[in-house]
N, C-alpha and C positions, 0 to 999 in steps of 0.2 A: 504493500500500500504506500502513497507516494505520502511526503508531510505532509500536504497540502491538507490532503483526504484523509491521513489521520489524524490533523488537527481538527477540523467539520465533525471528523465521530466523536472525537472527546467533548466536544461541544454540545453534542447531541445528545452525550450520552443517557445524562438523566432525564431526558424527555421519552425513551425508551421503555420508562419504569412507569409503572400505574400509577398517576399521580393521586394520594388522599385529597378528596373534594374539600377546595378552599371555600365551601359557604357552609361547611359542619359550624354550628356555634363554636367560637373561640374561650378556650380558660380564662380568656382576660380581655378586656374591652378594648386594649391599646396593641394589639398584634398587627405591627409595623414594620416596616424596613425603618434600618439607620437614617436619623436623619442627618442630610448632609450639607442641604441647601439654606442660602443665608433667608434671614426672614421675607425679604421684599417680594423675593419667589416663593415662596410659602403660602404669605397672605394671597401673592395673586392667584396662585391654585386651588386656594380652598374658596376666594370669591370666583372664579371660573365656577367651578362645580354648586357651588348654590344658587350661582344665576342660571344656570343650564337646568339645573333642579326647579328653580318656580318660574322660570322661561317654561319648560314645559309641562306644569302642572295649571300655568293661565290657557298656552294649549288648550290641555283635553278641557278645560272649562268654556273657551270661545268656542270648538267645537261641537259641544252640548248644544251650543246656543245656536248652531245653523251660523257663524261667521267665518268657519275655516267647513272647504266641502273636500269631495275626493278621499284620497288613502289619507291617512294621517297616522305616524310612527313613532312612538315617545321611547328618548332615552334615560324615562328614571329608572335608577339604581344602577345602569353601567355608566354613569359619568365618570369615572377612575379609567377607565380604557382610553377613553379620547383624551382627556386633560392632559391624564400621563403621558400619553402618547404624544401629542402635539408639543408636548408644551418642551422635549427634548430635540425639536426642528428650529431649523433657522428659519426663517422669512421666509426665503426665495425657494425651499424647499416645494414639495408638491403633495397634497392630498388627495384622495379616491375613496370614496366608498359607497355606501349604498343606500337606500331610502330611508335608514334611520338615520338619520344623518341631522339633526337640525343641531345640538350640542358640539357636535364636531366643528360644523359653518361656525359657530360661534367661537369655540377654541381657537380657530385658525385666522379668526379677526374679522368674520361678518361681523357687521353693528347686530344688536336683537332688533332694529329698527326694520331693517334690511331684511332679516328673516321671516318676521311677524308679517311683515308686508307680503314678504311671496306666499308666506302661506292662505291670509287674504286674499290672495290673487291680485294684488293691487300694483299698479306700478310703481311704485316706492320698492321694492322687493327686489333681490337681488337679481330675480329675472327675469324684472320688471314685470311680473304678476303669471311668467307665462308657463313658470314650471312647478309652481308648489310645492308641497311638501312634498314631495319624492325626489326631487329636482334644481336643488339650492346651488349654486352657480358663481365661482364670480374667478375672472380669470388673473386680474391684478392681483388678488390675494394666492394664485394658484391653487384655488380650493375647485377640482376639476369634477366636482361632482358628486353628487347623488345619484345613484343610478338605479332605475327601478324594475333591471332583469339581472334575479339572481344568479350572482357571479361574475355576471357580464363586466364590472369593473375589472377584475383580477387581468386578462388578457389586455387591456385598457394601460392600468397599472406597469407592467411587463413592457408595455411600445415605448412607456414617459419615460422610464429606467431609461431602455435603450435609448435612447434620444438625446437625453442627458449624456449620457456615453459617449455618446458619436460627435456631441458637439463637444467635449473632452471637458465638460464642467462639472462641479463635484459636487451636484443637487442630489440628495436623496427621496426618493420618491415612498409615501406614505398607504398603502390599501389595506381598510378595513373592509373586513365580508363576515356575517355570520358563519355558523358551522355546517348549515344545511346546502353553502354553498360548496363545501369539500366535496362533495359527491356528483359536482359539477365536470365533465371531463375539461374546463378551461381552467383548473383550478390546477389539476394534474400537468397539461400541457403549457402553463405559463410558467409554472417551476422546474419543469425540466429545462426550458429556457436559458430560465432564470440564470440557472447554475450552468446552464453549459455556455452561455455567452458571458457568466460573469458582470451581471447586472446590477446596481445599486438600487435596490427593488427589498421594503420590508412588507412581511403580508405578515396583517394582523387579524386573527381566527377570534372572533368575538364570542367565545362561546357562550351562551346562555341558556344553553339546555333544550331548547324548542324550537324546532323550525315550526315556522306557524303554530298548530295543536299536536306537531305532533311529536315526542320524545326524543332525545340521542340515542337511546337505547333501543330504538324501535326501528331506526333508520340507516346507522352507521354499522358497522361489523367491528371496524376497529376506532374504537369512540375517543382513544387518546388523539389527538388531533393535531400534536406535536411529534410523536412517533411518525406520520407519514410523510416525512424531510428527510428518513433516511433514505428513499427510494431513490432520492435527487440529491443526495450528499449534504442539503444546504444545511448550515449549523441552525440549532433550534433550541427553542425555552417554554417548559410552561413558566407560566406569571399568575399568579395571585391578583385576578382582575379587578377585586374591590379594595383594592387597595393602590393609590394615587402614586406612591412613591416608588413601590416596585414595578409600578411599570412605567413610570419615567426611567428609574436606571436600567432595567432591560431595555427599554430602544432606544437610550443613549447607548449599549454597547452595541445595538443592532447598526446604530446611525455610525460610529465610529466604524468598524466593519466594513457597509456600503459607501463612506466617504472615503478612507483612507486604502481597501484592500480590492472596490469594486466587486461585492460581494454581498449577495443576498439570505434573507435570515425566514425563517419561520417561527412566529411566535401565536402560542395559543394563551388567551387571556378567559381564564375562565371568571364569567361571571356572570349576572341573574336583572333580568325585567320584569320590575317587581307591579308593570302593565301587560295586558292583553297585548297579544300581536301586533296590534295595529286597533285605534279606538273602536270599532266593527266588532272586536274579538272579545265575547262574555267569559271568556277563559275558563268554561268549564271540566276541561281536562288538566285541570290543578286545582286542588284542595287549598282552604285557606289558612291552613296548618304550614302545609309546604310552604307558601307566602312568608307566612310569619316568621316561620324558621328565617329565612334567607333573610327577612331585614334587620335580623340581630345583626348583622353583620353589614350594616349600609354603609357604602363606602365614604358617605360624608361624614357619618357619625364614629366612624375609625378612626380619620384623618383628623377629625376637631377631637376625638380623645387623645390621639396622641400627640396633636401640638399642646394640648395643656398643660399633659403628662410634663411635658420635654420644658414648659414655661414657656414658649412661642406667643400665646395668642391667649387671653382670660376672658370671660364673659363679655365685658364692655366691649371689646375687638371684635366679638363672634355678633353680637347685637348692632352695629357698626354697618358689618358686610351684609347681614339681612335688611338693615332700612337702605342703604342703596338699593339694593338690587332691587327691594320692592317698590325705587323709585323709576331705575332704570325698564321693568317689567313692566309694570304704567306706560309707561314714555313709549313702551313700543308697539303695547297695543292701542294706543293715542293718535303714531304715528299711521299705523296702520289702518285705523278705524279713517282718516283725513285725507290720508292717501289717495289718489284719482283711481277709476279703473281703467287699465291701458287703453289707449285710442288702439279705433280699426285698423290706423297702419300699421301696427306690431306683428298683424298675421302675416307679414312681407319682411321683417326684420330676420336676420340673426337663424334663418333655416336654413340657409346652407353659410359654410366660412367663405368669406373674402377671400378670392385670388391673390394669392403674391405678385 
């Protein structure tokens, strides 16, 4: 075996092993990674994840009310996926993912103004009213997408890598996909790719346990979802999804990896949606025992016990980041509700790209 490729195994190795389920309740309320980050980035991650939290908890309640129509996708309780995720990216870096997507557009620097608007359909919106919730858009932030056929980002993700490549710049390119996308064959043939052209390409496995209604157990054969990178060499991690900090420092090594060795990573983040599929979904194939279990362990309430634990952040701080946000929250469904509804010339815009 050459180093290369037994560096990737060692890498991989413990993703091989059956990982014990990170949403067992915890011995102790503050089961954290090291903290290592200076306070400034602290604070802004724990207000990221609360603003993503009643960002879309105002969501499914304008949706109640008939202002937000179409699919609509909430990411309570895996906000620790995307924060952590993003927030180990530079700027110019690239994101992909898929229709739950509205928390991530936010991580990545949409205003909630911007988002609230598309999801209205309004032009104020990131795109400009025409792609809603499935479809958050903005290409100055390189935030390249919500995409709402699954998987269909993953080979998408694969072309940006290459791309970056070829123009010899050292962007790393970001895809989230649920788990029910693994059994996609573009999921299989973008990682073979990946690894054999040496792409700077992280794919992030959002696991949450359910495609739509129905189980991981019911669907997948080999359900670790980090084990199938060895087929394709490419090094791999499970992560502790609800948890903010361990999975910033796993795609800071996946980012360090794809910027410095041109090298792609699999990582599976296992974590839980403590909503229905999609606001449509009465979630009857889960108990509200299973629920409740899982939000012992919510990833906001982890993160806010262990900056206390650690002195980071005291009541008055955490009371602080909640009346912003529930001003910033306001402000966007204000902005949204004022918003215009795109003019008829919009069905003429922006369908096919401009010629070079």
């Amino acid at each position: 075996m050459s180093n290369q490729s037994s560096e990737q195994s060692d890498q991989s190795k413990h993703a091989s092993d059956s990982p014990v389920s990170v949403l067992d309740p915890p011995k102790t309320s503050t089961q954290s990674s090291e903290i290592t980050e200076d306070r400034e980035t602290l604070i802004e991650i724990l207000r990221q994840m609360v603003l993503i939290r009643r960002f879309e908890e105002k969501c499914a309640e304008s949706y109640s009310l008939g202002k937000i129509g179409g699919f609509c996708h909430l990411y309570i309780g895996q906000e620790a996926v995307g924060v952590g995720a993003i927030s180990a990216l530079r700027e110019d870096d690239y994101v992909l993912t898929s229709y739950r997507e509205h928390g991530q557009a936010i991580a990545k620097g949409i205003s909630p103004d911007a988002v609230m608007a598309e999801l209205y359909g309004k032009a104020g919106g990131s795109s400009r009213g025409k792609g809603g919730s499935m479809h958050i858009f903005d290409k100055e932030l390189n935030f390249l997408g919500g995409h709402g056929i699954v998987g269909g980002q993953i080979p998408l993700a694969t072309g940006v890598a290459f791309a970056s490549k070829y123009q010899e710049t050292d962007r790393v390119t970001l895809c989230f996909f649920g788990e029910a996308a693994v059994n996609q064959g573009a999921f299989h043939e973008s990682l073979n790719m990946a690894q054999l052209w040496k792409l700077p390409c992280i794919y992030i496995c959002e696991n949450n346990m359910y495609g739509m209604g129905t189980s991981l157990e019911r669907a997948m054969s080999l359900q670790n979802v980090a084990q199938k990178a060895c087929a394709y060499e490419i090094a791999s991690e499970f992560v502790d999804g609800m948890d903010v900090l361990k999975m910033r420092q796993a795609v800071e090594r996946a980012v360090k990896r794809a910027r410095e060795e041109s090298l792609p990573t699999l990582l599976e983040a296992r974590t839980y949606r403590y909503m229905g599929h999609s606001m449509s979904d009465p979630g009857n194939y889960r108990t509200r025992a299973e629920i409740e279990k899982y939000q012992e362990r919510d990833p906001i309430k982890l993160f806010v016990d262990a900056l206390k634990t650690n002195g980071v952040i005291g009541d008055d701080d955490l009371a602080q980041i909640e009346a912003q946000v529930k001003k910033d929250v306001e402000q966007s469904v204000r902005f949204a509700e004022e918003s215009p509804l795109p003019d008829e010339s919009e069905l003429y815009t922006n369908v096919y790209a401009n010629p070079l």
